[in-house]
C-alpha positions in Angstrom: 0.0 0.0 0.0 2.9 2.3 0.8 4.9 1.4 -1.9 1.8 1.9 -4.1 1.5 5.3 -3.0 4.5 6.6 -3.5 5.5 5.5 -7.1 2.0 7.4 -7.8 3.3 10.5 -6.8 6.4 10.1 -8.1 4.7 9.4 -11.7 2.0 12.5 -11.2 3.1 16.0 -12.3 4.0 18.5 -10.2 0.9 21.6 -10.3 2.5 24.8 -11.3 0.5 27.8 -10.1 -0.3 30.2 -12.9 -0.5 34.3 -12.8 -4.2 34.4 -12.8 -4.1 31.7 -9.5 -5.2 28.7 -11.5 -3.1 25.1 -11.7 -1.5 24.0 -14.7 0.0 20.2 -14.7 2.0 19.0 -17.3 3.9 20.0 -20.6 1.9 23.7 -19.5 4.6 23.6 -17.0 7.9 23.0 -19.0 8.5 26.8 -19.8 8.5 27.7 -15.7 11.3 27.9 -13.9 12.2 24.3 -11.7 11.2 24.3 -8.2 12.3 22.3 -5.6 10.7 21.7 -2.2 8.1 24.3 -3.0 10.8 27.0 -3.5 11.5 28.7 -7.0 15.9 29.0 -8.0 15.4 32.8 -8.4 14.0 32.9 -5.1 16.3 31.0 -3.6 19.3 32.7 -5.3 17.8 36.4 -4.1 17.3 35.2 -1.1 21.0 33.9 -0.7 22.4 37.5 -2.1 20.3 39.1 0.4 21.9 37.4 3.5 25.5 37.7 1.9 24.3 41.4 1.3 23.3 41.8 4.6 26.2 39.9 6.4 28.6 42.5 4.2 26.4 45.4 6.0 26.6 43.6 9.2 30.9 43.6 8.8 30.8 46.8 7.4 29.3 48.4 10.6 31.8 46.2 12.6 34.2 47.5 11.0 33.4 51.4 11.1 33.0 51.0 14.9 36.4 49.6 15.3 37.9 52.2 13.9 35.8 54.5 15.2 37.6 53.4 19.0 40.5 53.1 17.3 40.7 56.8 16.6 39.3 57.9 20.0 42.1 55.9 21.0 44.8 57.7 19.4 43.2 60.8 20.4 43.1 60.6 24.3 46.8 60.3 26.3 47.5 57.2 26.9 48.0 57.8 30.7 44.6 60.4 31.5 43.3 57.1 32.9 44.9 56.7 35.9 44.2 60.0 37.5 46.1 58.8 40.7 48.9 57.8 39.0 52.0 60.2 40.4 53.8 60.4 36.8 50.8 62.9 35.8 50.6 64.5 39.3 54.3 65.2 39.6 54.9 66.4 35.9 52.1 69.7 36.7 53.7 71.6 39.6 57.2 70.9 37.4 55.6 72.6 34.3 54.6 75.5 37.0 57.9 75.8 38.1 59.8 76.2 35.3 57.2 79.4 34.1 57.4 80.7 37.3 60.8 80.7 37.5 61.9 83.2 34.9 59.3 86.2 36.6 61.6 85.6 39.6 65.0 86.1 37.8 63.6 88.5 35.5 65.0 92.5 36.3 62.7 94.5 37.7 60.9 96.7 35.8 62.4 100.5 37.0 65.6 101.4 38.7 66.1 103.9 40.8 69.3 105.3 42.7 70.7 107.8 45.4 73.7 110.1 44.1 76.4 111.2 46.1 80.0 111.2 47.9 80.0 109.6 50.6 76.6 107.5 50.2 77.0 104.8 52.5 75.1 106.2 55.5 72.2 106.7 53.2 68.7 105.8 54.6 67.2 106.2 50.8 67.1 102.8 49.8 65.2 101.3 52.9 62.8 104.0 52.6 62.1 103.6 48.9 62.1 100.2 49.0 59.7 100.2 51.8 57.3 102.3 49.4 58.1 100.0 46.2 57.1 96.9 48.5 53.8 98.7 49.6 53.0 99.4 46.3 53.2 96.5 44.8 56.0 97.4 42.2 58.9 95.4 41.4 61.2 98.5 41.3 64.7 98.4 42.5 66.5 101.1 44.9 70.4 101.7 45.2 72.9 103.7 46.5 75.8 104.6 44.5 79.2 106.7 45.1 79.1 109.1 42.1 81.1 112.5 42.7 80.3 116.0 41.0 83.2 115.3 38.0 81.6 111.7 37.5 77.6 113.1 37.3 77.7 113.9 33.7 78.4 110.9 32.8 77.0 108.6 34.8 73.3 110.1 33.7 74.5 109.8 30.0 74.9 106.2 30.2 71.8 105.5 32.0 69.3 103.2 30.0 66.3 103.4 29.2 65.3 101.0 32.5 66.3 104.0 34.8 63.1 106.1 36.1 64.9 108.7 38.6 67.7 109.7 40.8 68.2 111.0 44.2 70.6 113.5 44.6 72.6 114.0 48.1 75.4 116.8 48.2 77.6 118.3 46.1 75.4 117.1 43.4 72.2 119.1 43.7 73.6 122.0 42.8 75.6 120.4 39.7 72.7 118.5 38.2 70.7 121.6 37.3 72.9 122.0 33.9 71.8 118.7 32.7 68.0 119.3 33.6 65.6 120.4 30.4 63.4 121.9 32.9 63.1 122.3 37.0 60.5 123.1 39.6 59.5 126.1 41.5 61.2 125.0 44.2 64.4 123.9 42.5 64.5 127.3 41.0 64.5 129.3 44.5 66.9 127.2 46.0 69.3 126.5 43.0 69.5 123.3 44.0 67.6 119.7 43.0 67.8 116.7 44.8 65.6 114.7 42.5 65.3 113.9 38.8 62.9 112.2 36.3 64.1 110.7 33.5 61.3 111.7 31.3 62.1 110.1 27.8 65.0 111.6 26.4 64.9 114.9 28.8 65.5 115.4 32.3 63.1 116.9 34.8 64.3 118.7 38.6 63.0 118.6 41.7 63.2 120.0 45.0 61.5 117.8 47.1 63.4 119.2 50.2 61.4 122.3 50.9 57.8 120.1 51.1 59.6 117.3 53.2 60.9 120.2 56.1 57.4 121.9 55.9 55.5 118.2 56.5 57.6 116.8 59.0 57.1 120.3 61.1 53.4 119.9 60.9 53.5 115.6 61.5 55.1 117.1 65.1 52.5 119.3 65.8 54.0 122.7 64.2 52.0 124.6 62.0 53.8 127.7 61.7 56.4 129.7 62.7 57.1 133.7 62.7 60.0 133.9 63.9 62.9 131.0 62.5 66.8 130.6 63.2 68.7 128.5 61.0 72.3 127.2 61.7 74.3 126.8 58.0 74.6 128.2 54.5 74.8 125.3 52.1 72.5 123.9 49.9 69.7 122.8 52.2 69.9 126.1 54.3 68.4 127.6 50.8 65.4 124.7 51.2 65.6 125.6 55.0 64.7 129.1 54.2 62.1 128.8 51.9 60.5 126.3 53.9 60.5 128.7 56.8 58.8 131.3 54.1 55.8 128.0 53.4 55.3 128.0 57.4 54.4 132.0 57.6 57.9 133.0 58.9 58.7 137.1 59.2 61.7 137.1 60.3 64.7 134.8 60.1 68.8 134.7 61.2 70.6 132.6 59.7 74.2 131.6 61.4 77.2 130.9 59.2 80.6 129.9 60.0 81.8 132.0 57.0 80.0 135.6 56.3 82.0 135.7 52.7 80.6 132.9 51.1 76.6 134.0 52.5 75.7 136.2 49.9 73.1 134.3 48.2 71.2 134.7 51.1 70.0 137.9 51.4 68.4 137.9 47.8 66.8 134.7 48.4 64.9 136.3 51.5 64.3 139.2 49.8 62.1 137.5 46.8 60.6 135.5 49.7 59.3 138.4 51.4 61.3 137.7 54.3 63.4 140.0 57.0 66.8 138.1 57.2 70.0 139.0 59.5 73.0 137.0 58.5 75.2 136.1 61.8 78.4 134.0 62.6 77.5 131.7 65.1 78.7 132.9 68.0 75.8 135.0 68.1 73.4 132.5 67.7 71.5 133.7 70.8 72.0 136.9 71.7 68.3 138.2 70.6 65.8 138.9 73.4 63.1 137.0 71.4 62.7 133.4 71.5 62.6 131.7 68.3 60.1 129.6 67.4 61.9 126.7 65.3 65.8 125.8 65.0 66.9 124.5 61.9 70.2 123.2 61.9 71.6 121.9 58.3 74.8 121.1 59.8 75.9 118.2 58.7 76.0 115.2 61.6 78.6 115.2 63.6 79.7 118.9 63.2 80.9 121.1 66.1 79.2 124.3 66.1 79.8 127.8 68.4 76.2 127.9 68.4 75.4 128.0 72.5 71.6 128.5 73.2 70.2 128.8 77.2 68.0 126.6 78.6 65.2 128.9 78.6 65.1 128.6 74.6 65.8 124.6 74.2 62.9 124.5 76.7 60.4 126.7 74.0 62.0 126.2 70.8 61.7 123.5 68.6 64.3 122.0 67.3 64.7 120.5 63.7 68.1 119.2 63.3 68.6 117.7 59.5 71.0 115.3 60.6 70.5 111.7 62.0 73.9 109.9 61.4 75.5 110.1 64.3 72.1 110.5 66.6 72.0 112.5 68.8 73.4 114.7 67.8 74.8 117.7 69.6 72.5 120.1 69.5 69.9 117.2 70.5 71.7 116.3 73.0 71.5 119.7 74.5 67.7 120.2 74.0 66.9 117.0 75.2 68.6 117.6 78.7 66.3 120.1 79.6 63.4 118.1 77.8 62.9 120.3 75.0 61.6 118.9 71.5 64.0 117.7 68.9 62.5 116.4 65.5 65.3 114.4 64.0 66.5 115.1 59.6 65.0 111.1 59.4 61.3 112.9 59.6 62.5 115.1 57.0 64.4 112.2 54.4 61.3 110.4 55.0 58.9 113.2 53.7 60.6 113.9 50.7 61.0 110.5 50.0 57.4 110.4 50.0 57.3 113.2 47.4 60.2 111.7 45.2 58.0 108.6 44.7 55.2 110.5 43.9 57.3 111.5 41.6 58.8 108.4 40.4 55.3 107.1 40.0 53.4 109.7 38.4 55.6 112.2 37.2 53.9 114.7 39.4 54.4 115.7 43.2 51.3 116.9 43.5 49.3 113.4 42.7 49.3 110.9 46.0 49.8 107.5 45.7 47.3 104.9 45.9 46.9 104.2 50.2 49.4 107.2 50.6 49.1 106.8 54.5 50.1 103.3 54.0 52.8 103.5 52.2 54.0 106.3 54.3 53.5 103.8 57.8 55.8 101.9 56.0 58.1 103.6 55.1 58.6 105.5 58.8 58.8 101.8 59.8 61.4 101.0 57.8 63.7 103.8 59.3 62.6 103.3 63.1 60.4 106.6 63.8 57.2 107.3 64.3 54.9 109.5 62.9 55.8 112.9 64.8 59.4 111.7 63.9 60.5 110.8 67.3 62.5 107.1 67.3 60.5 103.8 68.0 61.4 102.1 71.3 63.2 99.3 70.8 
């Protein structure tokens, strides 16, 4: 029965089915394509290309996202995994270093100086660079040995780093030829103790005059009518016109040589001022009682100068020096407690001024937290604000 069975289908032929859905059997068949297990050659074949088309797509893809992390790969650093690792962590504050480094060698951006013969004493650079430091500039403050044949050219070779100079004895007097122009002050006195180097030309200053008149006042001395100063050099000229800025009528002026006073009188006569020229012997023989005692002598000088007690008791005393201190004339007022105002007060006022100066360009303009700077710089020479010394 089986065997019956199946030679019958194997001797039947196969039903093709046509376009319009109905069977065909037979020769209607032969021009069809062959089919085997109910599956046409063409479709199988498209069907085939279709999976190798798809498995090309499929290796395609693979292959673009490979080298997709390949790339990402070769972009990040190899060791920004490990943030812990201490290669990385070492190698930053190295790099940090090394640019740090050259704004530490690097030369400041201004110099500065103090002139003069001798210059070693000189309290200039501690106070400048007390007011450089509080300012927040990296300027740089020397003192250097030039004499009055050696000026000239020491300014000529200056570069163009150098901002100003300040100018101690003999020099303020031999600087004015090299100045294109000078203030008020300079002009009175004939003398400059600062200069700007402006560009090519070379501004003067007298910074003296302002820095008597404001350490006066710090100590409590607003004005004075009646003024004696001891001296006739260069800062007896500021001396006097300072005395002029406090209201002074009347002023003697001791010498130790009458001849070489002459310049004097003139002076006090454009400053509206009475003036008696004296040796110093004389000092004290008035009956009046000065108010203020300028001595420009320079430290350590002997003087014939002899005042009682009764005026180192009511006279103030403003003695330029302060290397040695006391001085002599200190030392006498102080023994019968009279007030003594010592030259730092003064070198620190003007310095004041001459950084203005420096700064600026004008004497006039403060400087940013003036008082500041000014507490420091006081510090930085051991005196308070009335000029007196700090205790120790």
């Amino acid at each position: 029965m089986d065997e019956r069975k199946r030679t019958d289908e194997e001797t039947a032929e196969p039903a093709v089915l046509e376009d319009d859905g109905e069977l065909t059997t037979g020769a209607e068949a032969d021009d069809e394509p062959a089919v085997e297990d109910g599956v046409s050659e063409a479709s199988a074949e498209a069907g085939i290309a279709e999976l190798v088309e798809a498995e090309r797509e499929r290796e395609a893809e693979e292959a673009a996202v490979a080298e997709a992390e390949e790339a990402l790969e070769r972009e990040e650093p190899k060791d920004a995994e490990p943030v812990a690792e201490p290669e990385p962590l070492a190698a930053k504050p190295a790099a940090k270093a090394k640019t740090a480094k050259p704004r530490k060698a690097a030369a400041p951006s201004r110099r500065l100086a103090v002139l003069g013969s001798p210059i070693q004493h000189s309290q200039s650079p501690a106070l400048h660079r007390a007011a450089y430091e509080a300012l927040g500039l990296d300027w740089s403050y020397e003192a250097v040995e030039v004499t009055e044949d050696g000026l000239a050219d020491f300014v000529q070779d200056l570069g163009p780093e150098w901002r100003g100079l300040s100018l101690t004895m003999p020099l303020k007097k031999a600087v004015l030829p090299l100045l294109a122009e000078s203030d008020r002050y300079a002009e009175q006195t004939g003398g400059a103790n600062t200069v700007l180097l402006d560009g090519d030309s070379l501004r003067g200053f007298n910074t003296d005059v302002v820095g008597i008149v404001r350490a006066l006042q710090a100590a409590g001395l607003e004005e004075a009518r009646y003024v004696h100063i001891l001296g006739g050099g260069a800062t007896a000229a500021s001396a006097l016109v300072a005395a002029a800025e406090l209201g002074a009528e009347r002023v003697d002026v001791h010498v130790r040589d009458l001849t070489r006073a002459g310049w004097i009188e003139p002076l006090a006569n454009d400053l509206g001022l009475r003036v008696r020229i004296r040796p110093f012997s004389q000092a004290d023989r008035s009956l009046d009682v000065p108010d203020l005692v300028i001595s420009t002598l320079p430290g350590g000088t002997q003087t014939e100068a002899v005042y009682t007690d009764s005026t180192r008791r009511r006279s103030l005393l403003f003695d330029v020096a302060y290397e040695p201190w006391p001085t002599a004339l200190a030392r006498q007022w102080e023994a019968v407690g009279g007030r003594v105002v010592s030259g730092l007060a003064m070198l620190a006022h003007q310095a004041l001024l001459q950084v203005r100066i420096f700064v600026s360009g004008d004497p006039l303009q403060p400087l940013p937290d003036e008082p500041d700077v000014l507490s420091a710089m006081l510090d930085a020479v051991g005196i308070d604000e009335q000029g007196a010394p700090l205790e120790v």
